[in-house]
PyMOL Python script that loads the backbone (N, CA, C, O; Angstrom):
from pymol import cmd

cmd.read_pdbstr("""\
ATOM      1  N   UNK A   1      32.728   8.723  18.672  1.00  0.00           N
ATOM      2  CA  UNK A   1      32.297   8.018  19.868  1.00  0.00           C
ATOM      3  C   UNK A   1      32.753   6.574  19.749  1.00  0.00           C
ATOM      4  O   UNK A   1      32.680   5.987  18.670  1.00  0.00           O
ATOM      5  N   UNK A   2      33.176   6.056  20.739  1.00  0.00           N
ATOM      6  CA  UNK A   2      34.210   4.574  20.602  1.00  0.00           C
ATOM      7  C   UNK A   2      32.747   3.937  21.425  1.00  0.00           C
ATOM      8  O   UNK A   2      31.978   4.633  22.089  1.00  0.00           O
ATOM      9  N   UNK A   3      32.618   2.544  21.199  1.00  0.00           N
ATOM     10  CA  UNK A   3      31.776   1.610  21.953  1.00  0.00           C
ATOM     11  C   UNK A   3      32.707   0.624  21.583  1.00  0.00           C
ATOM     12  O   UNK A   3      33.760   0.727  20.955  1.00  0.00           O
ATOM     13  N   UNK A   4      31.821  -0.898  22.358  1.00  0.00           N
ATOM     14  CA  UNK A   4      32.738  -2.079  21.829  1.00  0.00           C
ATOM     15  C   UNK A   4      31.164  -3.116  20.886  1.00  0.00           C
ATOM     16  O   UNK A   4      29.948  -3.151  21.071  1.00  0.00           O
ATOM     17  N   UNK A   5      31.951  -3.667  20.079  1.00  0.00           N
ATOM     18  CA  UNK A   5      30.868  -4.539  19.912  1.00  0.00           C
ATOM     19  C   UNK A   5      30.660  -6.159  20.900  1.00  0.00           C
ATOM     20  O   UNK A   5      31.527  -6.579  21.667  1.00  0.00           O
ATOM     21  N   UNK A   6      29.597  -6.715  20.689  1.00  0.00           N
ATOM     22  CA  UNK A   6      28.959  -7.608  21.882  1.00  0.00           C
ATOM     23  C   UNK A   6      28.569  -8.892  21.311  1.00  0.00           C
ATOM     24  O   UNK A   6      28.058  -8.892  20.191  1.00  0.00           O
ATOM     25  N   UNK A   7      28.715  -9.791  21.829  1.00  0.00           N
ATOM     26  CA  UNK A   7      28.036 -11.423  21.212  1.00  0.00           C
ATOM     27  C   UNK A   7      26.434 -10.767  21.334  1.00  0.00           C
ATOM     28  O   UNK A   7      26.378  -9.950  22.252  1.00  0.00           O
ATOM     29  N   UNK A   8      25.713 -10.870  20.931  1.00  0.00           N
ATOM     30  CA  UNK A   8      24.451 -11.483  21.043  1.00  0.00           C
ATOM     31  C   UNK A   8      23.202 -12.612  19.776  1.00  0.00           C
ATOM     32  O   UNK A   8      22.567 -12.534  18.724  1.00  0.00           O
ATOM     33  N   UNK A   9      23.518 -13.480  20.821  1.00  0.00           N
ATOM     34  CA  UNK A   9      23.114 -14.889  20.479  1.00  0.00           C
ATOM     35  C   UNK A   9      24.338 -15.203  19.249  1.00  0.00           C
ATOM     36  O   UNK A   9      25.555 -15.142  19.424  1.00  0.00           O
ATOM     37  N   UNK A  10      23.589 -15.564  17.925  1.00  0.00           N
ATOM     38  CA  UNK A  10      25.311 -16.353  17.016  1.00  0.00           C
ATOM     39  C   UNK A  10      25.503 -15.099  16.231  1.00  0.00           C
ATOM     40  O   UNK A  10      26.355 -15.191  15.347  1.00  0.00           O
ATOM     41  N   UNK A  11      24.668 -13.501  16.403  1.00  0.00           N
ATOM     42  CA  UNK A  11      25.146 -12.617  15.886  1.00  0.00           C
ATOM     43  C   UNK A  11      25.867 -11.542  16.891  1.00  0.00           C
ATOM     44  O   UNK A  11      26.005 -11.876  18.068  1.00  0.00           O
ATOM     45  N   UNK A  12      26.457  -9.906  16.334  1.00  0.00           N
ATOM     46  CA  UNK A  12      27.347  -8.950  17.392  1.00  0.00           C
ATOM     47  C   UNK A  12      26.390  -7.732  17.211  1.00  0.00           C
ATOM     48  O   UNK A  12      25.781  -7.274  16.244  1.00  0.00           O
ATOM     49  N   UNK A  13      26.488  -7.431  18.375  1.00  0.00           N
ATOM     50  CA  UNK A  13      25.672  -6.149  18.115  1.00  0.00           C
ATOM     51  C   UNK A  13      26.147  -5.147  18.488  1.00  0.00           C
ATOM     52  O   UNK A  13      27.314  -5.286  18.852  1.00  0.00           O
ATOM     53  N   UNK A  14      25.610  -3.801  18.594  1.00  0.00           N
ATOM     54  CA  UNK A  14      26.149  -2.748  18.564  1.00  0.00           C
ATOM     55  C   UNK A  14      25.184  -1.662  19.379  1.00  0.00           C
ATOM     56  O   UNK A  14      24.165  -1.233  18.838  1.00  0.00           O
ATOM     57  N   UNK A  15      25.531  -1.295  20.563  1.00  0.00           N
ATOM     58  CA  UNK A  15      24.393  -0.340  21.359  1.00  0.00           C
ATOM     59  C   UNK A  15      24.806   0.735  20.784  1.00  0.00           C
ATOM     60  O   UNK A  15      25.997   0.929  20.540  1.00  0.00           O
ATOM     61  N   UNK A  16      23.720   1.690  20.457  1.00  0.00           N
ATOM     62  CA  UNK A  16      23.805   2.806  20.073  1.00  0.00           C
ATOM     63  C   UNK A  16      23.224   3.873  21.383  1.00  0.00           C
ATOM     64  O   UNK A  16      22.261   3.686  22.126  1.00  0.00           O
ATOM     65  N   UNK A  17      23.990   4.795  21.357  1.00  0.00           N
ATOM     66  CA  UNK A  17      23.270   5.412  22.848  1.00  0.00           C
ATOM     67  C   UNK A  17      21.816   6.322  22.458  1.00  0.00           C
ATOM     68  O   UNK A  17      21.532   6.526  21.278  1.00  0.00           O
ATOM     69  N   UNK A  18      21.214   6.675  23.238  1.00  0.00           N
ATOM     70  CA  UNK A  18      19.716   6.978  23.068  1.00  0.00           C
ATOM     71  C   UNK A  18      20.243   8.334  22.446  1.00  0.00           C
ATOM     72  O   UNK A  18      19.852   8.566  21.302  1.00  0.00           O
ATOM     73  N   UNK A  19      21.102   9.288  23.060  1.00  0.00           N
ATOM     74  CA  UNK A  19      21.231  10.435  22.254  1.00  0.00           C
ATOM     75  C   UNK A  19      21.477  10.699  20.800  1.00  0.00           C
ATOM     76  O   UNK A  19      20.778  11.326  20.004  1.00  0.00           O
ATOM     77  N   UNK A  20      22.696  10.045  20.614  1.00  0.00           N
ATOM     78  CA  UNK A  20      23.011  10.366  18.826  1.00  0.00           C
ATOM     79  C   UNK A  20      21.814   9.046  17.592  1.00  0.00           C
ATOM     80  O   UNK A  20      21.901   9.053  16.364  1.00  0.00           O
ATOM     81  N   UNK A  21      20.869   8.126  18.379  1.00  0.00           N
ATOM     82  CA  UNK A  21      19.831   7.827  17.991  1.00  0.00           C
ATOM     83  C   UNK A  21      18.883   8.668  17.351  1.00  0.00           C
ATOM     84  O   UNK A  21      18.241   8.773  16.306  1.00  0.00           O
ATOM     85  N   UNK A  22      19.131   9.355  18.717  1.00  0.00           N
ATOM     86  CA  UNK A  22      17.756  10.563  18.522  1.00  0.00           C
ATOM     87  C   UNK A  22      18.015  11.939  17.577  1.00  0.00           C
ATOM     88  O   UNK A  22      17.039  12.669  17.403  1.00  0.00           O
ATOM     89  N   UNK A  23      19.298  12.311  16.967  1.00  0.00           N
ATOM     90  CA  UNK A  23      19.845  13.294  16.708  1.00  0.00           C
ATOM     91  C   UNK A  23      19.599  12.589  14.753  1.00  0.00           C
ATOM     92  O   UNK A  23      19.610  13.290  13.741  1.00  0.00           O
ATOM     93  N   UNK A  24      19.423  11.195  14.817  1.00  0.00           N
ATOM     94  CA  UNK A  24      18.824  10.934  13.258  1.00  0.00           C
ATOM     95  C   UNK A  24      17.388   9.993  13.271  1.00  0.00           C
ATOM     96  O   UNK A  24      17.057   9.105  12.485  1.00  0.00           O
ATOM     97  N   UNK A  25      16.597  10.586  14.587  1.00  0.00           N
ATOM     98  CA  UNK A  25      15.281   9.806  14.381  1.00  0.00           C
ATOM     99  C   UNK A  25      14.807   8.678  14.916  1.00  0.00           C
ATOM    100  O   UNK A  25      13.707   8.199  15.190  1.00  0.00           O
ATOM    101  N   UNK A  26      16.332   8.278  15.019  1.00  0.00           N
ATOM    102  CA  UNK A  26      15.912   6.323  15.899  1.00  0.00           C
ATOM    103  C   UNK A  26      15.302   6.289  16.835  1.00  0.00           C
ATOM    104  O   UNK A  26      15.648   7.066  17.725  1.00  0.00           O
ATOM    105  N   UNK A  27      14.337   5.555  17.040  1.00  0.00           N
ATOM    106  CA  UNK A  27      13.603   4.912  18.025  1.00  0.00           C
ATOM    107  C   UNK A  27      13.652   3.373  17.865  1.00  0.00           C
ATOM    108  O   UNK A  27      13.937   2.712  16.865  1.00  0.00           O
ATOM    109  N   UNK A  28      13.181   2.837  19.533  1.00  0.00           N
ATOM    110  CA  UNK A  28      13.263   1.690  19.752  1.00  0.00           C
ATOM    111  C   UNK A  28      12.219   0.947  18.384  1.00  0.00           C
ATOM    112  O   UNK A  28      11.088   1.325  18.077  1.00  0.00           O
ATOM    113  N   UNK A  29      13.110  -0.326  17.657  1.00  0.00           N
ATOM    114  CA  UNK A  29      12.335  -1.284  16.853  1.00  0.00           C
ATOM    115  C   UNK A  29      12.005  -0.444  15.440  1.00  0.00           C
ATOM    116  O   UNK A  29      10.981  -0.694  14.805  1.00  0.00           O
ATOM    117  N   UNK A  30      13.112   0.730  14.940  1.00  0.00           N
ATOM    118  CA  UNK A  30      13.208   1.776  13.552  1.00  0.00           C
ATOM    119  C   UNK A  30      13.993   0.731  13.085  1.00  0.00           C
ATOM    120  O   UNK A  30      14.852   0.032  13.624  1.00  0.00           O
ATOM    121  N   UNK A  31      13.401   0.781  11.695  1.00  0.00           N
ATOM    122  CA  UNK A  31      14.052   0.125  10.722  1.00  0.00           C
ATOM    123  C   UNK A  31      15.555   0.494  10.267  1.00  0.00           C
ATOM    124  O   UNK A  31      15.748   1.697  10.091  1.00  0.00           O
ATOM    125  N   UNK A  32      16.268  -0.074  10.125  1.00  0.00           N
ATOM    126  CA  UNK A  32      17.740   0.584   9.322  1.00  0.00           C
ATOM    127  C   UNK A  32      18.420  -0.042   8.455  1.00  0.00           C
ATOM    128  O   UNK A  32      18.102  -1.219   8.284  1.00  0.00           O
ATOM    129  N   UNK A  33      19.054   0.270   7.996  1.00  0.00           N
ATOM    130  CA  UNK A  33      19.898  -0.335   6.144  1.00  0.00           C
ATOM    131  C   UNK A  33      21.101  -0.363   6.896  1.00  0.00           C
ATOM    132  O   UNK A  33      21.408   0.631   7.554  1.00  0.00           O
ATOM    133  N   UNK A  34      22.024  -1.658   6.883  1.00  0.00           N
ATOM    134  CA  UNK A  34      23.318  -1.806   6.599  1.00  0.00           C
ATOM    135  C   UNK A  34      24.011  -1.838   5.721  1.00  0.00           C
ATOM    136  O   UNK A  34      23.558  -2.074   4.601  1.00  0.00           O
ATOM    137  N   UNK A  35      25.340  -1.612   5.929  1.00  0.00           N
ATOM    138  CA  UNK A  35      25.754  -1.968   4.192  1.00  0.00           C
ATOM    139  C   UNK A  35      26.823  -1.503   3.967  1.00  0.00           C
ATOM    140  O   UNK A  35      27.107  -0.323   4.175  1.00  0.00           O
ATOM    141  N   UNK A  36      27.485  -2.238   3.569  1.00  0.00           N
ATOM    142  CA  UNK A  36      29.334  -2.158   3.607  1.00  0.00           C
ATOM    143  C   UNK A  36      29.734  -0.701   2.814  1.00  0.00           C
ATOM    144  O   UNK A  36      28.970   0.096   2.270  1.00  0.00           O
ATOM    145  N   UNK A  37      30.637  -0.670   2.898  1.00  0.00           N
ATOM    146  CA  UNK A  37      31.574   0.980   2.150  1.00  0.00           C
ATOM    147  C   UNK A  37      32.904   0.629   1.957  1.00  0.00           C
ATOM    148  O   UNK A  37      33.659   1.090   2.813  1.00  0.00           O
ATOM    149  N   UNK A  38      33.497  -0.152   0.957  1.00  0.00           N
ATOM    150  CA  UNK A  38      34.652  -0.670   1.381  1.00  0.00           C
ATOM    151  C   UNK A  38      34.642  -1.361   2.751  1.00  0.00           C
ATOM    152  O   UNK A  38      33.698  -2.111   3.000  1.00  0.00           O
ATOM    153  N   UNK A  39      35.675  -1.159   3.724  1.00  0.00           N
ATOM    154  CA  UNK A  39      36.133  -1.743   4.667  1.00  0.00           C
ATOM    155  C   UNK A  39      35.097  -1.352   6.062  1.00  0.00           C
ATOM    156  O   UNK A  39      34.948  -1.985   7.108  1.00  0.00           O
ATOM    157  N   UNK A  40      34.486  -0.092   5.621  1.00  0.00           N
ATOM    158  CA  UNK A  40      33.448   0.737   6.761  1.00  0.00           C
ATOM    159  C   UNK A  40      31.704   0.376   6.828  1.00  0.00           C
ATOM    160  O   UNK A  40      30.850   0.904   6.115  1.00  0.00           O
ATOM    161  N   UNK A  41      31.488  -0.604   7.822  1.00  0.00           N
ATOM    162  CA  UNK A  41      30.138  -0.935   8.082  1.00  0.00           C
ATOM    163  C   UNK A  41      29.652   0.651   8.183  1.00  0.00           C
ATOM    164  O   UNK A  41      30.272   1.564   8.729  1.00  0.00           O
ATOM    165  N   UNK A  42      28.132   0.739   7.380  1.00  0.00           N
ATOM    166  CA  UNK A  42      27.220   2.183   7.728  1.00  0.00           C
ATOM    167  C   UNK A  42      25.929   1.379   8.202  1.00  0.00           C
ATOM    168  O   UNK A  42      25.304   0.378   7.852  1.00  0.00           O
ATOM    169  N   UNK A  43      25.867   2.426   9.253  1.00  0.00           N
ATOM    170  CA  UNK A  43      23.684   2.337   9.422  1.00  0.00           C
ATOM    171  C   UNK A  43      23.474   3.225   9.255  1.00  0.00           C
ATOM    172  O   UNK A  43      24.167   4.240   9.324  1.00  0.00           O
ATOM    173  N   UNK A  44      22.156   3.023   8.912  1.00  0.00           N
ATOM    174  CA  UNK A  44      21.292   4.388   7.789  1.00  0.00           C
ATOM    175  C   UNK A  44      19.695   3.592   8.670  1.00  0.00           C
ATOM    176  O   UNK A  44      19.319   2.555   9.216  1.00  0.00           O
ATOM    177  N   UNK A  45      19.221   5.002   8.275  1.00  0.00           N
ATOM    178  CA  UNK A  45      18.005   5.009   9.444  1.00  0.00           C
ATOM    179  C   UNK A  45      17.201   4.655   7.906  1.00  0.00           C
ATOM    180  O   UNK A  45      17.682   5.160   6.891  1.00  0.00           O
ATOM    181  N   UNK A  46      16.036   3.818   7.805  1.00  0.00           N
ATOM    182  CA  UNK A  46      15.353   3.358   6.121  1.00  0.00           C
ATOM    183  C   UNK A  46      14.074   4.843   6.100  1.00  0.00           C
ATOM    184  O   UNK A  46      13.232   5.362   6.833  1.00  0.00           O
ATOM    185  N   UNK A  47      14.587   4.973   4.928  1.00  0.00           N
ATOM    186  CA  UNK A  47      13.979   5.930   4.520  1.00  0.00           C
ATOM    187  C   UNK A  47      12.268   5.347   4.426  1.00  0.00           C
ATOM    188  O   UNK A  47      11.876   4.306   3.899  1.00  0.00           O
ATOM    189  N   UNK A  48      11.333   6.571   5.234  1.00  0.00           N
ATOM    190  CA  UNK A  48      10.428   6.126   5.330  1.00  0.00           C
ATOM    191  C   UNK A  48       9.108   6.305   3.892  1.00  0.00           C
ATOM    192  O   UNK A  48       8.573   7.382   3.629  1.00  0.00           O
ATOM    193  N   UNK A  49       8.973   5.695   3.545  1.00  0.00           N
ATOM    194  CA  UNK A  49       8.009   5.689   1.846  1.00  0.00           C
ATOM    195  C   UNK A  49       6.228   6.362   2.222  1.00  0.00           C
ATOM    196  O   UNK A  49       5.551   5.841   3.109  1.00  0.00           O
ATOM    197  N   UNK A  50       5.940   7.023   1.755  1.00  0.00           N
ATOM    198  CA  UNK A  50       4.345   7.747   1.919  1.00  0.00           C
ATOM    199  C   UNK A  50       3.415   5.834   2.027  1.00  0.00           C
ATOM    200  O   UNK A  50       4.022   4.844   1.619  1.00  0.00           O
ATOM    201  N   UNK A  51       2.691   5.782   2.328  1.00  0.00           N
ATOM    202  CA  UNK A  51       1.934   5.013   2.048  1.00  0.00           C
ATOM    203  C   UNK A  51       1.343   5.324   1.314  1.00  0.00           C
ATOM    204  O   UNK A  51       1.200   6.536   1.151  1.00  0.00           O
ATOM    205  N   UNK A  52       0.427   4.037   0.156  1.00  0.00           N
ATOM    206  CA  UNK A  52      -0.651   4.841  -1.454  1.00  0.00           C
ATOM    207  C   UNK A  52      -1.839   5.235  -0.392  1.00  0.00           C
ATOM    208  O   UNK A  52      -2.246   6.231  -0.991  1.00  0.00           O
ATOM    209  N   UNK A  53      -2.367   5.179   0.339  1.00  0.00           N
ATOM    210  CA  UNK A  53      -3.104   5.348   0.744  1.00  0.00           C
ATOM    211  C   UNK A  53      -3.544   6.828   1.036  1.00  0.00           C
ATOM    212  O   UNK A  53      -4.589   7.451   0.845  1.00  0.00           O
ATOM    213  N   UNK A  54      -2.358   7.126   1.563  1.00  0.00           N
ATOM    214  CA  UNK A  54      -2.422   8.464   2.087  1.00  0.00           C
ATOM    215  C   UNK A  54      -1.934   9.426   0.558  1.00  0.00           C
ATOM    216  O   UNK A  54      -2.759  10.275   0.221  1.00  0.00           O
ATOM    217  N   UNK A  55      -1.122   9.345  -0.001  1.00  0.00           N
ATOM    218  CA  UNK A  55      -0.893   9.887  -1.347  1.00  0.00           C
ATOM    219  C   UNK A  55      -2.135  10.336  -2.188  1.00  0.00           C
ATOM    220  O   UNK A  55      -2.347  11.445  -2.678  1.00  0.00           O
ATOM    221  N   UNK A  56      -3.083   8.936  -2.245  1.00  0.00           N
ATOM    222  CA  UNK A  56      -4.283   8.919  -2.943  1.00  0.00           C
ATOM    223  C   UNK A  56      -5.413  10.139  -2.280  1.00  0.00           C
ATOM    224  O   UNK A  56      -6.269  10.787  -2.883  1.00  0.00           O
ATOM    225  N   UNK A  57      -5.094  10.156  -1.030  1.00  0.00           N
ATOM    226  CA  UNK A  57      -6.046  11.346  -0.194  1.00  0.00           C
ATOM    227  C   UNK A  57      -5.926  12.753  -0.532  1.00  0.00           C
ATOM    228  O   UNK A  57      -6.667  13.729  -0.418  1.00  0.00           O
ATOM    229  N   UNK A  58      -4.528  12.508  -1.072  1.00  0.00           N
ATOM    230  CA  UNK A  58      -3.846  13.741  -1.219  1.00  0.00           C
ATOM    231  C   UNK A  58      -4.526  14.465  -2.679  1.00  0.00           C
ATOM    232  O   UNK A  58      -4.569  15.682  -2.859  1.00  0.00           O
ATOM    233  N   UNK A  59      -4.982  13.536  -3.555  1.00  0.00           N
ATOM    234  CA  UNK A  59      -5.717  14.068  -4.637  1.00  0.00           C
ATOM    235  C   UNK A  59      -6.873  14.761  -4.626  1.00  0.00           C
ATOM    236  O   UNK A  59      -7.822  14.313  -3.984  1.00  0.00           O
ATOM    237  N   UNK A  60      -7.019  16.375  -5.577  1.00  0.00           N
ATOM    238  CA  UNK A  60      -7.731  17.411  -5.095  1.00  0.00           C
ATOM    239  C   UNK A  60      -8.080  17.471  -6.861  1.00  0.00           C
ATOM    240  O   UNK A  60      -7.185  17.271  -7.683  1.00  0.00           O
ATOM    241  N   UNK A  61      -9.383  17.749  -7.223  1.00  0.00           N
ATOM    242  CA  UNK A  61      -9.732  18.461  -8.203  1.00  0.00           C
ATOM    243  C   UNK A  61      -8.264  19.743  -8.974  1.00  0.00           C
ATOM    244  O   UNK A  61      -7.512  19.851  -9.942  1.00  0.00           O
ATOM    245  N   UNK A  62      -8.560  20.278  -7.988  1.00  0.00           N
ATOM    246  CA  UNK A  62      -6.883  21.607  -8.418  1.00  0.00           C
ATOM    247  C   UNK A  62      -5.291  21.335  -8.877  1.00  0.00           C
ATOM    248  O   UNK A  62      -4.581  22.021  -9.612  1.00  0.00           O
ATOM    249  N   UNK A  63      -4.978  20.035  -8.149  1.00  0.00           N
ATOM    250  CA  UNK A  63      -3.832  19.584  -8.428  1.00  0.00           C
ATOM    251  C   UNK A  63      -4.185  18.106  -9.331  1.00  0.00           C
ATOM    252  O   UNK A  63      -3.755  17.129  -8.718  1.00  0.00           O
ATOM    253  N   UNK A  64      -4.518  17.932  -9.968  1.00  0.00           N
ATOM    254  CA  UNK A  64      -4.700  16.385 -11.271  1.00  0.00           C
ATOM    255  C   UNK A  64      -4.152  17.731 -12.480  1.00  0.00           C
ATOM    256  O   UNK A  64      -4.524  18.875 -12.741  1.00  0.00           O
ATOM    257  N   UNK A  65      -3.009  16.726 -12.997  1.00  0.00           N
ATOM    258  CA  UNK A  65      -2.736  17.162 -14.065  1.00  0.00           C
ATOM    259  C   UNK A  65      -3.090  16.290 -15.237  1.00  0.00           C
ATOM    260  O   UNK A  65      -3.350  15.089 -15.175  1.00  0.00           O
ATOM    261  N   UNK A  66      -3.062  17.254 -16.616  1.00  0.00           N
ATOM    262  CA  UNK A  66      -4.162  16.760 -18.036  1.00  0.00           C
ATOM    263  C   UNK A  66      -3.064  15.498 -18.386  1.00  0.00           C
ATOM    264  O   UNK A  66      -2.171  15.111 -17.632  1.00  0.00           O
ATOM    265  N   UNK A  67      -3.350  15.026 -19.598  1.00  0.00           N
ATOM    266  CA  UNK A  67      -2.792  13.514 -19.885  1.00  0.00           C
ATOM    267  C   UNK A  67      -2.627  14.542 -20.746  1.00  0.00           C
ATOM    268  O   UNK A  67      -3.263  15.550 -21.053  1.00  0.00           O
ATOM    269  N   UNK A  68      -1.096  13.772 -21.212  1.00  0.00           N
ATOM    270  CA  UNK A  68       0.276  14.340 -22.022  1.00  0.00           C
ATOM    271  C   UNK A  68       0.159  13.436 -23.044  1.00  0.00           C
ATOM    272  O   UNK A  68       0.024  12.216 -22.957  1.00  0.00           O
ATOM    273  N   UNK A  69       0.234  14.261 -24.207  1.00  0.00           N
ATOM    274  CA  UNK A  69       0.903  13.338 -25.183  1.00  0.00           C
ATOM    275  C   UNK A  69       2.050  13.146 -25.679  1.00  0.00           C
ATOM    276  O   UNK A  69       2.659  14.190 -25.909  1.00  0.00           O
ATOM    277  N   UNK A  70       2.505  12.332 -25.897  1.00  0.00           N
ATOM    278  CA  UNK A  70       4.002  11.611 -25.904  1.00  0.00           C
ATOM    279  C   UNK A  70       3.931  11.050 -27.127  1.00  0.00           C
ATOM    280  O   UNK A  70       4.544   9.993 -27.278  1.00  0.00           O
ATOM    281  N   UNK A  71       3.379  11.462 -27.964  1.00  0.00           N
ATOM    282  CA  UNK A  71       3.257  10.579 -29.766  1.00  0.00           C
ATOM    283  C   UNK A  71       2.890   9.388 -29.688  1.00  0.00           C
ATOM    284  O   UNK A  71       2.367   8.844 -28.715  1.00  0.00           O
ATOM    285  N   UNK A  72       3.148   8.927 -30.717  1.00  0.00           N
ATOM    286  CA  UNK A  72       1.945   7.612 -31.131  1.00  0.00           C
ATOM    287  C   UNK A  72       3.151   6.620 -30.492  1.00  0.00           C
ATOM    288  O   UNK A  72       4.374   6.736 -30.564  1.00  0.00           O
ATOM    289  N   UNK A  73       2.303   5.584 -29.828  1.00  0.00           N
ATOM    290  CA  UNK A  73       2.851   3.992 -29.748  1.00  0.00           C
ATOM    291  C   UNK A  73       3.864   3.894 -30.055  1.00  0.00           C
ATOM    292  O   UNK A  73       4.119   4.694 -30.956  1.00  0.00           O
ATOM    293  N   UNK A  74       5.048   3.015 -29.652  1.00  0.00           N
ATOM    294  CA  UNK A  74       5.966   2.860 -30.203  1.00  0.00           C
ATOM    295  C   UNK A  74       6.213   1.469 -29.513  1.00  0.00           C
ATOM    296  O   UNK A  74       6.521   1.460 -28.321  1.00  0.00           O
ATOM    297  N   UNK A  75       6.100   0.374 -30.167  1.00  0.00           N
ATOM    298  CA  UNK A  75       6.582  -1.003 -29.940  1.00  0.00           C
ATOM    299  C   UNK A  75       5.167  -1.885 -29.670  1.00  0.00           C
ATOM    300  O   UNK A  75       4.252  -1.981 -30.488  1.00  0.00           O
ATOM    301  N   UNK A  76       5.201  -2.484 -28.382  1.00  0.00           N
ATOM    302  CA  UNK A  76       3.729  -3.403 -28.350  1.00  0.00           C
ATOM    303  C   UNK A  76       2.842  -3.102 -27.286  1.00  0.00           C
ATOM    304  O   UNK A  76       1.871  -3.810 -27.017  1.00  0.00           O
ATOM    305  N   UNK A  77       3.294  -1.579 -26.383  1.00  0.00           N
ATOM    306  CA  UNK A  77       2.231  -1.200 -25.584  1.00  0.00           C
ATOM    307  C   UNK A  77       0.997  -0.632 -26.610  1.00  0.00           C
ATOM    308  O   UNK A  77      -0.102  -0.284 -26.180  1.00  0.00           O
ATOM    309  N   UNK A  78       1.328  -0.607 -27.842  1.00  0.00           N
ATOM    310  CA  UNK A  78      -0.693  -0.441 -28.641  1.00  0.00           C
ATOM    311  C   UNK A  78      -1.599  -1.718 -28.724  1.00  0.00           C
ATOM    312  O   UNK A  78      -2.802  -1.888 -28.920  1.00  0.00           O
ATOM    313  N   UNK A  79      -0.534  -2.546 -28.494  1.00  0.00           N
ATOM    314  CA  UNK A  79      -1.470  -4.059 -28.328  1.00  0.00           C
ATOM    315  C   UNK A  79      -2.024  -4.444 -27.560  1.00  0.00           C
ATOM    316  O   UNK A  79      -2.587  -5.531 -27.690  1.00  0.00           O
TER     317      UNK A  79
END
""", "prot")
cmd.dss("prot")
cmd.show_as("cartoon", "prot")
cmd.util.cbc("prot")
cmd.orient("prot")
């Protein structure tokens, strides 16, 4: 798909059309990662992270697993 890029204000921007937006998630004011590739600008839609909040909810009696042992100390985490 060809577009052109655009002044806006002292930066250029780039309309993306609502369809191939929507075909990786974008919505109006979605975060995204730029970021060079060699010579080829990419946008990448930002990968969205669990909040602790909700993770922490997620903890059930059934799923806590036992504390592992990994041998004795090694350096100055025994201090």
């Amino acid at each position: 798909m060809r577009t052109r890029l655009r002044q806006w204000g002292k930066s250029m921007g780039v309309c993306i059309p609502r369809t191939l937006a929507a075909e990786v998630g974008l919505r109006d004011d979605s975060p995204i990662e730029l970021r060079l590739d060699g010579a080829t600008i990419v946008i990448e839609p930002c990968v969205h992270l669990p909040r602790l909040g909700d993770l922490l909810e997620g903890i059930r009696p059934d799923n806590v697993h036992r504390e592992v042992n990994t041998g004795p100390a090694a350096g100055d985490e025994a201090s």
